[in-house]
C-alpha positions as CSV (number, residue, x, y, z in Angstrom):
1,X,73.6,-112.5,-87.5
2,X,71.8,-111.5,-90.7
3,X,69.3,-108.4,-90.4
4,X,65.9,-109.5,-90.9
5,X,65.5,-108.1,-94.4
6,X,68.1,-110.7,-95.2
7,X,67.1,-113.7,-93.5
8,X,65.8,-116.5,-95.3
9,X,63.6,-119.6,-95.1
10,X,65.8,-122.5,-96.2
11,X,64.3,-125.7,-96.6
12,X,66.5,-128.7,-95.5
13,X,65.0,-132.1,-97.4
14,X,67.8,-135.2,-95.7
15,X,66.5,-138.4,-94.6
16,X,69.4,-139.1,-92.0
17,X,68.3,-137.4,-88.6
18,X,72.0,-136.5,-87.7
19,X,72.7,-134.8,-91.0
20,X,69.4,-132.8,-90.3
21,X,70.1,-131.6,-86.7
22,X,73.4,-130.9,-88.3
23,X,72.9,-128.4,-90.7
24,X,69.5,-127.5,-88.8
25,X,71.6,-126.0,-86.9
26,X,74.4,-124.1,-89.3
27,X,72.1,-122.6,-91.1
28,X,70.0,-121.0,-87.8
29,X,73.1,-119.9,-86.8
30,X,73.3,-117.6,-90.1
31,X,70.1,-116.4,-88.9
32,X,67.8,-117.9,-91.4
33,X,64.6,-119.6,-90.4
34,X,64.8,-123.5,-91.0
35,X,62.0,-126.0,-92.5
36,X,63.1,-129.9,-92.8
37,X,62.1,-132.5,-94.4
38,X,62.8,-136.4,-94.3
39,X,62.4,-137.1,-98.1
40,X,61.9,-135.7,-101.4
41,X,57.9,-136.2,-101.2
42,X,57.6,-134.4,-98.2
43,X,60.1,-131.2,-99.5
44,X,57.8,-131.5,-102.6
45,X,54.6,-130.7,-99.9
46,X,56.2,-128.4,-97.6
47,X,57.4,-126.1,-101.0
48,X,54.0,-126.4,-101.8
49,X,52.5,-124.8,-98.4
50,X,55.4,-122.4,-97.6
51,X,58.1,-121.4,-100.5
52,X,60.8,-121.1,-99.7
53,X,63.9,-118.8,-100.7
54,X,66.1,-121.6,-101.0
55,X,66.1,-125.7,-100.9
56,X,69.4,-128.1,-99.6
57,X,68.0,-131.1,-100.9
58,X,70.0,-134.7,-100.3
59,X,70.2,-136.5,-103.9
60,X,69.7,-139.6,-102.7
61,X,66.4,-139.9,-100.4
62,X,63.6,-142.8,-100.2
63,X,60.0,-142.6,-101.3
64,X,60.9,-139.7,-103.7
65,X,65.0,-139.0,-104.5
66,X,66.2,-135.6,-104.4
67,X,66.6,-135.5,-108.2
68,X,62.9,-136.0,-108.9
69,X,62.0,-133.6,-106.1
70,X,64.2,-130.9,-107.5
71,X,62.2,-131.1,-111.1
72,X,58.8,-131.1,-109.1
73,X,60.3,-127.9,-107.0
74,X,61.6,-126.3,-110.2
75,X,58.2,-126.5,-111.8
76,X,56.0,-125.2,-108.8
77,X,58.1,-122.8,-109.0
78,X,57.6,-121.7,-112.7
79,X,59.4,-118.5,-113.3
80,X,60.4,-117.3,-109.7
81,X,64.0,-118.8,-109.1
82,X,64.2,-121.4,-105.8
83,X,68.2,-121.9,-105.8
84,X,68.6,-126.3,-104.9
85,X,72.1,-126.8,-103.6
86,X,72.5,-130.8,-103.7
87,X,74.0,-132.3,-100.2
88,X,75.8,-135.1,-102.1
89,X,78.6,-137.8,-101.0
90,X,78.8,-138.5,-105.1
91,X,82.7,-137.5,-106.3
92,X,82.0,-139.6,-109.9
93,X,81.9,-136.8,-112.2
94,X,78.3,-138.3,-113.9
95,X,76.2,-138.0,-110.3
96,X,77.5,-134.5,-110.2
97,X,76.6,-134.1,-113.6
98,X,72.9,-135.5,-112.8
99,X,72.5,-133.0,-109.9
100,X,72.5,-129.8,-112.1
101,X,70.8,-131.6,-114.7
102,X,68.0,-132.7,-112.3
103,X,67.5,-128.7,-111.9
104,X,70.1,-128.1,-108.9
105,X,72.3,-124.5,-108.9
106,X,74.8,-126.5,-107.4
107,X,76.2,-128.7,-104.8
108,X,77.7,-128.8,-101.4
109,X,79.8,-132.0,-100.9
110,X,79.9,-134.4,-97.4
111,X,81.0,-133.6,-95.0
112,X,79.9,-130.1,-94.9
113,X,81.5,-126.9,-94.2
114,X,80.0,-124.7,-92.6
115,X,82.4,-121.4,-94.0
116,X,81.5,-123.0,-97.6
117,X,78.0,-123.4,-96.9
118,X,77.4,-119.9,-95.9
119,X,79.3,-118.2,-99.1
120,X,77.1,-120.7,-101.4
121,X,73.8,-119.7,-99.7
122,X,74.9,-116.0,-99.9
123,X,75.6,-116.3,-103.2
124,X,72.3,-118.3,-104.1
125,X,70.5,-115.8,-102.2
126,X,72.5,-113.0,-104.9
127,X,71.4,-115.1,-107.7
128,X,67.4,-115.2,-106.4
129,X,67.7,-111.4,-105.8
130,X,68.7,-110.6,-109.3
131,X,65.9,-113.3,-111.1
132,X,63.7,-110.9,-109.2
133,X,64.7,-107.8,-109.9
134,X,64.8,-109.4,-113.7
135,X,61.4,-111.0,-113.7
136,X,59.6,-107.4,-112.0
137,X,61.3,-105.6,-114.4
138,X,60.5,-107.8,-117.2
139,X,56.6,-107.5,-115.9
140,X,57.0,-103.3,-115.8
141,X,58.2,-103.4,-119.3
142,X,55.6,-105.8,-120.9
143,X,52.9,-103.4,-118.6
144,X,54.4,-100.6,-120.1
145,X,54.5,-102.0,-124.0
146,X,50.7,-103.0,-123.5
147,X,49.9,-99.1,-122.5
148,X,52.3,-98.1,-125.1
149,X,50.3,-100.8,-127.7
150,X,47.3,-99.3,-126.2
151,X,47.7,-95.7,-127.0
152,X,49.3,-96.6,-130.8
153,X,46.4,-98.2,-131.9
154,X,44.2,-95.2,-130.7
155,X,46.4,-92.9,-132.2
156,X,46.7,-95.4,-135.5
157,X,42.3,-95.6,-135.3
158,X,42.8,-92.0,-135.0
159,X,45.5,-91.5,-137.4
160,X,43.9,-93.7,-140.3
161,X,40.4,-91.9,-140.4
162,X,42.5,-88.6,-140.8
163,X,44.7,-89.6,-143.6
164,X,42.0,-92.4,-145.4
165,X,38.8,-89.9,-144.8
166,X,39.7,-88.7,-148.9
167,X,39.0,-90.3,-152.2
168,X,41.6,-94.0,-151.6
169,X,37.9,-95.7,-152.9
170,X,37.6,-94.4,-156.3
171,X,37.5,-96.8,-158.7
172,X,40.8,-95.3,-160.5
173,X,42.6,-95.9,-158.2
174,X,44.5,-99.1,-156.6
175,X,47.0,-99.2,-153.8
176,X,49.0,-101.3,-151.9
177,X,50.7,-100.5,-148.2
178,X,52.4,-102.9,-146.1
179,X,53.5,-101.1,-143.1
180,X,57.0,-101.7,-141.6
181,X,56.1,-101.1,-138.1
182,X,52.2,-100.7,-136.2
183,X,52.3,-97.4,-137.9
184,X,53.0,-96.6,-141.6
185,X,56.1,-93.8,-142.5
186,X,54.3,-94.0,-145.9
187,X,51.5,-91.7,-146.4
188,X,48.9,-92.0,-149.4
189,X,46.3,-89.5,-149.5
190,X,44.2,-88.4,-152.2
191,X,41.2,-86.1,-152.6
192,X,38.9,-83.8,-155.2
193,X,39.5,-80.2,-155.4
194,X,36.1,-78.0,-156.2
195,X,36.9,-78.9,-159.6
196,X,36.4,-82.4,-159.7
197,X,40.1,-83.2,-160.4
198,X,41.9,-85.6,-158.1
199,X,44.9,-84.9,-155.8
200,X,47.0,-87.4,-154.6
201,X,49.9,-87.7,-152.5
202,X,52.5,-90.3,-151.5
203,X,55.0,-89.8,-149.3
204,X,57.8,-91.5,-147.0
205,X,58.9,-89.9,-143.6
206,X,62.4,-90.4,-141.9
207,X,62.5,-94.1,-140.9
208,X,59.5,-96.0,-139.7
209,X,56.4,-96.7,-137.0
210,X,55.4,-93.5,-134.6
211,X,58.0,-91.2,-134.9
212,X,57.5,-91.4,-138.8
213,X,54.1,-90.7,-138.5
214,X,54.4,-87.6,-136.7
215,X,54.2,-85.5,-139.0
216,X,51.6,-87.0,-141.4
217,X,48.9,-85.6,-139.2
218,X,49.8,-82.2,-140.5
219,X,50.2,-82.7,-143.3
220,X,47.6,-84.6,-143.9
221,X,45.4,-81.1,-142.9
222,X,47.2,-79.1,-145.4
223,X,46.7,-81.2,-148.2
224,X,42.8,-82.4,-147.5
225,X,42.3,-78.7,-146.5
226,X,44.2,-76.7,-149.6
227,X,43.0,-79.1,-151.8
228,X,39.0,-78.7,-150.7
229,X,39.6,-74.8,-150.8
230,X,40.4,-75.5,-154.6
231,X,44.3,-74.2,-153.8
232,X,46.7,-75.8,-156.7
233,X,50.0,-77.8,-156.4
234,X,52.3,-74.9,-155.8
235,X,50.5,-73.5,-153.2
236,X,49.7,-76.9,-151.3
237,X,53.2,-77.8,-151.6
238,X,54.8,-74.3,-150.1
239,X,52.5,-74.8,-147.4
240,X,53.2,-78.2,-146.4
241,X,57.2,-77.5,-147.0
242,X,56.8,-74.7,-144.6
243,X,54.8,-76.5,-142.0
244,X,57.0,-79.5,-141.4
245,X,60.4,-77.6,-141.7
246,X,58.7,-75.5,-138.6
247,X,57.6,-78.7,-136.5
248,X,59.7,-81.1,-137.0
249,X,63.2,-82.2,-135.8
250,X,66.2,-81.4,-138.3
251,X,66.4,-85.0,-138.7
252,X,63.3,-85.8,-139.9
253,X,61.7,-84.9,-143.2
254,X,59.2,-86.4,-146.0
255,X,60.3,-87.3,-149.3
256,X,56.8,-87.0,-151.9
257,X,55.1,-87.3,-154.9
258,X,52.2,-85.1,-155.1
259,X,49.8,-84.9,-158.6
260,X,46.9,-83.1,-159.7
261,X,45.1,-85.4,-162.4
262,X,42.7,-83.2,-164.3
263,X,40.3,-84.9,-166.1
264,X,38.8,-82.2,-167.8
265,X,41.9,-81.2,-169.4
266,X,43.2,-84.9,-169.7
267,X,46.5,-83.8,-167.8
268,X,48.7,-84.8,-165.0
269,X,50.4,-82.2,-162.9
270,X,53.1,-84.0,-160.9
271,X,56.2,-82.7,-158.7
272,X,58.4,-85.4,-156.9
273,X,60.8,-83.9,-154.2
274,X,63.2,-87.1,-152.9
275,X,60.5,-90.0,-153.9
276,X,61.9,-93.0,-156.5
277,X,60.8,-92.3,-160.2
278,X,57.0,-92.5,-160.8
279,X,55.8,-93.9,-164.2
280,X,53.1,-92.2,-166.9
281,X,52.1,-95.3,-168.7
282,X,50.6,-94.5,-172.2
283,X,47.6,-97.3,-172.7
284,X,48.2,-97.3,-176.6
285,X,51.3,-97.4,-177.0
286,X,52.7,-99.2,-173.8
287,X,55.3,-96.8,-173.6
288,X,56.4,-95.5,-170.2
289,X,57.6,-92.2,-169.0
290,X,59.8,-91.8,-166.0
291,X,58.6,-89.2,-163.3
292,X,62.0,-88.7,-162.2
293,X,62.5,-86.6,-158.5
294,X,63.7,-83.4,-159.7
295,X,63.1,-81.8,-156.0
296,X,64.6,-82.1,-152.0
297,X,62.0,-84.0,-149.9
298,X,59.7,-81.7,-148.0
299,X,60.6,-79.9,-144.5
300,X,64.1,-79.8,-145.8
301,X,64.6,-76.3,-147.0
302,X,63.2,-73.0,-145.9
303,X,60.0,-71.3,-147.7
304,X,62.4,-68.9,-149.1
305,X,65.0,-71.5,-150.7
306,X,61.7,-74.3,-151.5
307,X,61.1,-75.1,-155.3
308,X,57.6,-75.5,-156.2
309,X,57.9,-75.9,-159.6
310,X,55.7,-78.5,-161.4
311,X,55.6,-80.8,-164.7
312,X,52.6,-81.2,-166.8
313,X,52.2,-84.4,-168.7
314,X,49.1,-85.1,-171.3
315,X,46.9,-87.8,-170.8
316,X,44.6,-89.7,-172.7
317,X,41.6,-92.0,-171.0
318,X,43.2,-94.9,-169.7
319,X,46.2,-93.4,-169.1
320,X,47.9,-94.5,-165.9
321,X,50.7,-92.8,-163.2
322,X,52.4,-95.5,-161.1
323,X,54.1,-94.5,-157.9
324,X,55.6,-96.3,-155.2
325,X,57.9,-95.9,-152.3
326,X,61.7,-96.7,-152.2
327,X,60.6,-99.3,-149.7
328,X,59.4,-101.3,-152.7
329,X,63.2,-101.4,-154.1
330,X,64.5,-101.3,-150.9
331,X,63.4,-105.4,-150.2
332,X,66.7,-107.2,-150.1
333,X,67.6,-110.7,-150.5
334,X,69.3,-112.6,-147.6
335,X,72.6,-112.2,-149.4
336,X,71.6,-108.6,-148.7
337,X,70.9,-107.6,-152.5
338,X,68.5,-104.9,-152.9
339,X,65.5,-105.9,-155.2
340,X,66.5,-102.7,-157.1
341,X,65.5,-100.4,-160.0
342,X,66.5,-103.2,-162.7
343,X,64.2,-105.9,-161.4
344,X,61.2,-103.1,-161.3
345,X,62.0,-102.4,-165.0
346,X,61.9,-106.2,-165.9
347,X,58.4,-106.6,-164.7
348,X,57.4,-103.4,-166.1
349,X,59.1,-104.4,-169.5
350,X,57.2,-108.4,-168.8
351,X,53.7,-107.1,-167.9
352,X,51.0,-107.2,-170.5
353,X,47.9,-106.5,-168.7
354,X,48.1,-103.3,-166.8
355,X,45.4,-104.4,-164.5
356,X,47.8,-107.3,-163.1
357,X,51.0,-104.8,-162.8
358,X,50.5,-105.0,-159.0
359,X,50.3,-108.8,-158.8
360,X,53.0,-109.0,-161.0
361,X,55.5,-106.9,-159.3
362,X,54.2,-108.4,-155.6
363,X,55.0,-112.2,-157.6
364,X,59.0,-110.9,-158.5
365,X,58.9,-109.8,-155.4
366,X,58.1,-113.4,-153.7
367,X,60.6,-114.9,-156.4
368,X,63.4,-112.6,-155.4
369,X,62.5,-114.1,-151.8
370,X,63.2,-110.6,-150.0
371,X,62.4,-109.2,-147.1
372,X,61.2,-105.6,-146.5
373,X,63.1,-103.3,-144.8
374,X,61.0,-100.3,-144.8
375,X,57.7,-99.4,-145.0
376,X,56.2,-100.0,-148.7
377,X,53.6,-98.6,-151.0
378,X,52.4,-98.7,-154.0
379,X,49.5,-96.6,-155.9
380,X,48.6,-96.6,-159.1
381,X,46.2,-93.6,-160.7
382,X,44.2,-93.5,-163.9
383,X,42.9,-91.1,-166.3
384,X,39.1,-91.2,-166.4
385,X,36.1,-89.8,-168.3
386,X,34.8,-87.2,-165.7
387,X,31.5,-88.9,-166.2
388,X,33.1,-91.9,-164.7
389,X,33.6,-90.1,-161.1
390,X,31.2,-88.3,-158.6
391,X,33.1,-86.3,-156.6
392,X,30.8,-86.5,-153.0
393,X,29.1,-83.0,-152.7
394,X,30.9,-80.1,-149.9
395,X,29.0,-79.7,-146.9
396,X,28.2,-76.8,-145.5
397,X,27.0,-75.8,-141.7
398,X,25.0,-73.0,-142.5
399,X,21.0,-73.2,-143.4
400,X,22.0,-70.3,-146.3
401,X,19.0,-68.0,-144.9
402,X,21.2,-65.2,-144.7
403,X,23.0,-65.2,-148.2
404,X,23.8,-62.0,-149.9
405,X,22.1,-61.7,-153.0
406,X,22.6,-58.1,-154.4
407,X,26.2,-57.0,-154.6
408,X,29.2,-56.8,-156.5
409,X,33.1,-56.7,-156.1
410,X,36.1,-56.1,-158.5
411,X,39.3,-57.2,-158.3
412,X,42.9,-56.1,-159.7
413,X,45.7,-58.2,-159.6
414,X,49.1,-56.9,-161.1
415,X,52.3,-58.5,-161.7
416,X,53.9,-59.1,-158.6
417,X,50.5,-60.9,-157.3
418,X,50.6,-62.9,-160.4
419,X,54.0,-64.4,-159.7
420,X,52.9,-65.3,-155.9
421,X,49.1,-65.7,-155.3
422,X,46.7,-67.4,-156.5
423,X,43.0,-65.7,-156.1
424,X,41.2,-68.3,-156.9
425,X,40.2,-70.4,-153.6
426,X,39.5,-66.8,-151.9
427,X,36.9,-66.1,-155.2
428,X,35.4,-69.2,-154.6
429,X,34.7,-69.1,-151.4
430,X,33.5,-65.5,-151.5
431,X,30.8,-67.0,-154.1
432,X,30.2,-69.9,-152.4
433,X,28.4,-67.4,-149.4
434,X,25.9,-67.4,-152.1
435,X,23.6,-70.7,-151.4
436,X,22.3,-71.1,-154.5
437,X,25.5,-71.2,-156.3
438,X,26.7,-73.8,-153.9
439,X,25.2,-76.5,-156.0
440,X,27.0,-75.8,-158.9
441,X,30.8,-75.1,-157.5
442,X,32.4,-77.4,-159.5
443,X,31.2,-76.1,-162.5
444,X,32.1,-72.5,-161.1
445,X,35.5,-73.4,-159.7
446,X,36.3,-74.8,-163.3
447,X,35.2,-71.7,-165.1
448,X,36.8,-69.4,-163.1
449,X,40.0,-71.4,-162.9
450,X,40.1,-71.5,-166.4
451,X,39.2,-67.8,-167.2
452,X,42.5,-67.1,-165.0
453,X,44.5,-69.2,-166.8
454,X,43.8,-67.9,-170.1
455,X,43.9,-64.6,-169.1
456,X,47.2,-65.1,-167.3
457,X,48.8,-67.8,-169.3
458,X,48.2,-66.5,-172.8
459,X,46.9,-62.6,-172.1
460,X,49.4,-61.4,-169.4
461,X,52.3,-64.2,-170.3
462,X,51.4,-64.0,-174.3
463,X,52.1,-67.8,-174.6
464,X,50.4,-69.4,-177.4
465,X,48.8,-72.2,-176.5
466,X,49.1,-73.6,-180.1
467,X,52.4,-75.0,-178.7
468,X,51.2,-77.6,-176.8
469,X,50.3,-79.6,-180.1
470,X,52.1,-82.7,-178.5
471,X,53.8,-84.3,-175.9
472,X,57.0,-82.6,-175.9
473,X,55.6,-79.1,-177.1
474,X,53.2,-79.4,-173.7
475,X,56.2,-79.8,-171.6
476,X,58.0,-76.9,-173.3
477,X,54.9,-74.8,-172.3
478,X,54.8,-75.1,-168.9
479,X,58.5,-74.2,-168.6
480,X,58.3,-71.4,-170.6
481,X,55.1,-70.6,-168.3
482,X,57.6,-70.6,-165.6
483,X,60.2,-68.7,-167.0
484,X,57.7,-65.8,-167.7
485,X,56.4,-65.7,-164.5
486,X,59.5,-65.1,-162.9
487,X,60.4,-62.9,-165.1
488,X,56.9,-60.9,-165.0
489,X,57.2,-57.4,-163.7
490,X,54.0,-55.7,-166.1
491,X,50.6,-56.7,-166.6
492,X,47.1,-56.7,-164.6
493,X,44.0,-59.2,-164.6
494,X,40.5,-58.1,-163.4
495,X,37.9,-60.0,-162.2
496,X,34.2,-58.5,-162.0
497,X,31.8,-60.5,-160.0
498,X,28.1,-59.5,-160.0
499,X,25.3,-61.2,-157.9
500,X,21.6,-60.3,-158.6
501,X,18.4,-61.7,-158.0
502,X,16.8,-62.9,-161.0
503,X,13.8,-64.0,-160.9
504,X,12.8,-67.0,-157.6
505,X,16.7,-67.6,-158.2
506,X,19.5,-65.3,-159.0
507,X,22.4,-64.4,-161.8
508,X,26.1,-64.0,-161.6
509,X,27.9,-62.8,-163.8
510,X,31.7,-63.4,-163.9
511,X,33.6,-60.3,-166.2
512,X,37.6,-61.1,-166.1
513,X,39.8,-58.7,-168.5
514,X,43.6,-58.8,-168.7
515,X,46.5,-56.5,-170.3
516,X,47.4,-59.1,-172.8
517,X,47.0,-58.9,-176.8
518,X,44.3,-61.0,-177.5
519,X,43.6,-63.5,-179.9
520,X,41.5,-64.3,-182.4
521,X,38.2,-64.9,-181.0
522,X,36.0,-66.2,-183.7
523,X,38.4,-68.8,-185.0
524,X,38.9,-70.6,-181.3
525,X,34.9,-70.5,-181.0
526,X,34.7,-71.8,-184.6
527,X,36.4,-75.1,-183.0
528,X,34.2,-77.7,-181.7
529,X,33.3,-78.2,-178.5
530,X,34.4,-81.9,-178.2
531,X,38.0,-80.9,-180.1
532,X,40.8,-84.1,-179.0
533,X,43.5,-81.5,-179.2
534,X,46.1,-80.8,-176.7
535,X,45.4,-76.9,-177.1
536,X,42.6,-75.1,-177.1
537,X,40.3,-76.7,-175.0
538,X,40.0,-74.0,-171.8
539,X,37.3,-72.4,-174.0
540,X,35.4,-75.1,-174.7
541,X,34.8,-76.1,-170.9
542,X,33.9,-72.5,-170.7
543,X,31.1,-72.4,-172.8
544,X,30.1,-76.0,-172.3
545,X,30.2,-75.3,-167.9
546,X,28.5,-71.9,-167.8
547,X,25.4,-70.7,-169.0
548,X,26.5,-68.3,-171.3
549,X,30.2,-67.1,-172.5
550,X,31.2,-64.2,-174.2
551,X,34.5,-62.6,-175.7
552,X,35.1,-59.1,-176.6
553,X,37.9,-56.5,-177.1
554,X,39.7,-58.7,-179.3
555,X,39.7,-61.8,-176.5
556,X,40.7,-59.4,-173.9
557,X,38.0,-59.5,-171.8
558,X,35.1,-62.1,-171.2
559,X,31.9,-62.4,-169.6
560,X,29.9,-65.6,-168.5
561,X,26.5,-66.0,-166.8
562,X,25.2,-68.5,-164.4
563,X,21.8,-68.7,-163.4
564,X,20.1,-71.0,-160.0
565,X,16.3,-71.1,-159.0
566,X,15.6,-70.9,-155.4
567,X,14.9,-73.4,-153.2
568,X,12.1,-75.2,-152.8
């Protein structure tokens, strides 16, 4: 006798009385509890009211045969699995045939045996057993994706007003993302420093969907928060390298492409650790620069081994840097051809309106008929009149009742500083605890970032900036501004601040004097203020920014004024 946890309720559907009673009687014997039926119509009823584990239905029965009555059984009982073993007197190979067709699991032939019967009801019973392990387990998985689904698309709600709460809107830019999985391993940020320049970043993490966009929550703080603080590239960079090689697995890291357009200047600042090569596109002259990687991807090396070393192109207005992820390339064929560098060229070397460059790479795309394999992005960036932008204003929690508004502070920094730190974010910020000045940062954070420079790049360094006089001569530059720093182990810069009340308002005055030689100050203020050369133009923005700007000591040391009126 079976234990009751095994018994089962076996439904008997044979019209012939004798053949009932018969196996009636067989199967209590195995201990399972017995229902019967005289024809297919009634089995069809009795499933209906009371389904049971398993069905021996005669094939060939009057009002309704056993084959219909099997398809009827089948679909009442949808995905649950109801074993029919046909009681059949066929032998033709077709009737058999018809059975399992009908829907039966198979067949038990006249004149029955009873050892035969049990082993196929045992191993119909295995066979029911394991649908339902297959069809709860199959529910507890599509329960679980649904919470899983659930908790993504909080974390992607959450996740996308993190790394799209920058400047993705401006009208120089355009973009394209098409994310592999619910969650994109490609990351596009972009924001403005105090300055007014723009920052933007584009990167790719290890693979694809949730676990590549672990770490894009971090770094998406670094980079909105360094940049706000007015911190440059280098230090941005280090900062972000440091943080994901601490957090995340040794697996995982983030190729990028971060740039600092400054419109001001007309530059681009650009380093490219691991990403495919970016493009400078020159408006005029349709020629295009390659922005080759020249770095490892982020989180790869320690802080003390990472290179943070930058290039610095020119730019003229309408200008543009194309970027894009390698998932762009990546798109293969089904032959399993990659889309590839060459193809990218051919549109670039095709296009004639700039403005269509996306549509035309997405239509060789759709001609190459490929299919992504990664998660793919595309940004383009262009150069700008500053006049064309407004940077939103920073907001600030405090009222500004208690401001200081009488004090002063000077600052040394010598040559070991120089080569590490830059002071101006923490300046900034300690003027920005004036409220009155608050209105005018950008203007302030330009000044001051450009009084550093000068007094590091051409007083401390003694580079003369006459060598940027063209494309190549600007790239020269900034290596040789590289190679000096390292090499730096003399010099100082001193910065003066001075905050007085002047009048319903107040005055600072910014005094910043370095160890350098000088230069000849009357011939760079002879210049014009709207000068279109490459060199040259830090003063201008000076004296055009601030309120007043004067040189003295032979260049060495300067001295600029801003004013504010209280507040009404």
């Amino acid at each position: 006798m079976l234990s009751e946890l095994e018994s089962l309720t076996v439904l008997i559907a044979e019209d012939s009385a004798a053949d009932r009673l018969l196996l009636s009687t067989i199967v209590r014997r195995q201990g399972h509890h017995v229902l019967t039926a005289a024809d297919g119509a009634e089995a069809v009823e009795i499933y209906t009211e009371q389904r049971p584990h398993l069905v021996l239905m005669d094939a060939m029965m009057p009002v309704m045969d056993g084959f219909e009555a099997a398809q009827k059984i089948k679909q009442l009982a949808g995905d649950q699995l109801v074993p029919i073993i046909f009681l059949t007197s066929l032998t033709e190979s077709e009737g058999l045939a018809r059975c399992l067709e009908a829907g039966g699991d198979d067949f038990l032939a006249k004149p029955y045996n009873q050892v035969i019967l049990a082993a196929k009801i045992k191993a119909m019973d295995r066979l029911r057993r394991l649908q339902a392990t297959v069809v709860e387990q199959r529910d507890q998985i599509a329960r679980h994706h649904d919470y899983l689904l659930n908790e993504q698309r909080v974390a992607k709600a959450v996740f996308d007003k993190i790394a799209h709460s920058g400047c993705l809107s401006a009208p120089n830019i355009r973009y394209l993302q098409s994310p592999y999985a619910l969650f994109n391993g490609d990351l596009l940020l972009a924001a403005f420093n105090p300055a007014g320049d723009m920052h933007v970043l584009l990167g790719d993490f290890t693979g694809h969907g949730l676990p590549a966009a672990v770490g894009a929550m971090p770094l998406a703080e670094v980079f909105y928060g360094m940049t706000a603080k007015g911190y440059g590239l280098a230090q941005i960079l280090r900062e972000m390298n440091a943080k994901l090689k601490r957090i995340l697995p040794v697996d995982m890291f983030c190729c990028a492409t971060l740039l600092c357009l400054g419109f001001q200047r007309c530059t681009v600042e650009i380093w490219n650790g691991g990403m495919p090569d970016g493009y400078l596109h020159d408006s005029l002259t349709g020629v295009r620069t390659p922005l080759p990687a020249r770095h490892l991807p982020l989180g790869v090396l320690t802080p003390q081994l990472f290179d943070d070393r930058t290039e610095v192109h020119p730019m003229a207005v309408g200008d543009r840097v194309f970027l894009l992820s390698d998932g762009v390339i990546d798109t293969s064929d089904a032959d399993d051809q990659l889309f590839g560098v060459e193809r990218l060229q051919q549109v670039f070397a095709a296009n004639r309106e700039p403005d269509c460059l996306f549509e035309d790479i997405q239509q060789a795309l759709r001609d190459f008929r490929g299919e992504a394999r990664d998660d793919f992005s595309m940004v383009e960036v262009r150069m700008v009149a500053p006049t064309q932008l407004n940077p939103p204003p920073p907001v600030y929690s405090d009222s500004g009742q208690s401001s200081p508004l009488d004090w002063s502070v000077s600052f040394e920094f010598r040559a070991q500083t120089l080569k590490r730190f830059n002071p101006m974010p923490y300046l900034l910020q300690l003027l920005l605890e004036v409220h009155g000045l608050r209105a005018q940062s950008g203007a302030l954070y330009s000044v001051l970032s450009e009084l550093y420079s000068n007094a590091l790049e051409h007083g401390v360094l003694g580079l003369d900036s006459s060598i940027k006089r063209d494309a190549s001569g600007f790239a020269h530059y900034y290596m040789e501004r590289s190679t000096r720093l390292d090499e730096l182990d003399a010099g100082h810069i001193r910065v003066h601040l001075h905050v007085t009340p002047h009048g319903d308002g107040g005055r600072l005055v910014i005094e910043v004097e370095d160890s350098g030689e000088g230069f000849d100050v009357a011939r760079v203020l002879a210049r014009p203020l709207d000068s279109d050369r490459l060199s040259g133009r830090g003063v201008s923005l000076v004296r055009q920014l601030s309120h007043q700007a004067c040189w003295s000591d032979d260049g060495r040391s300067v001295r600029v004024e801003f004013f504010w009126e209280a507040l009404a």
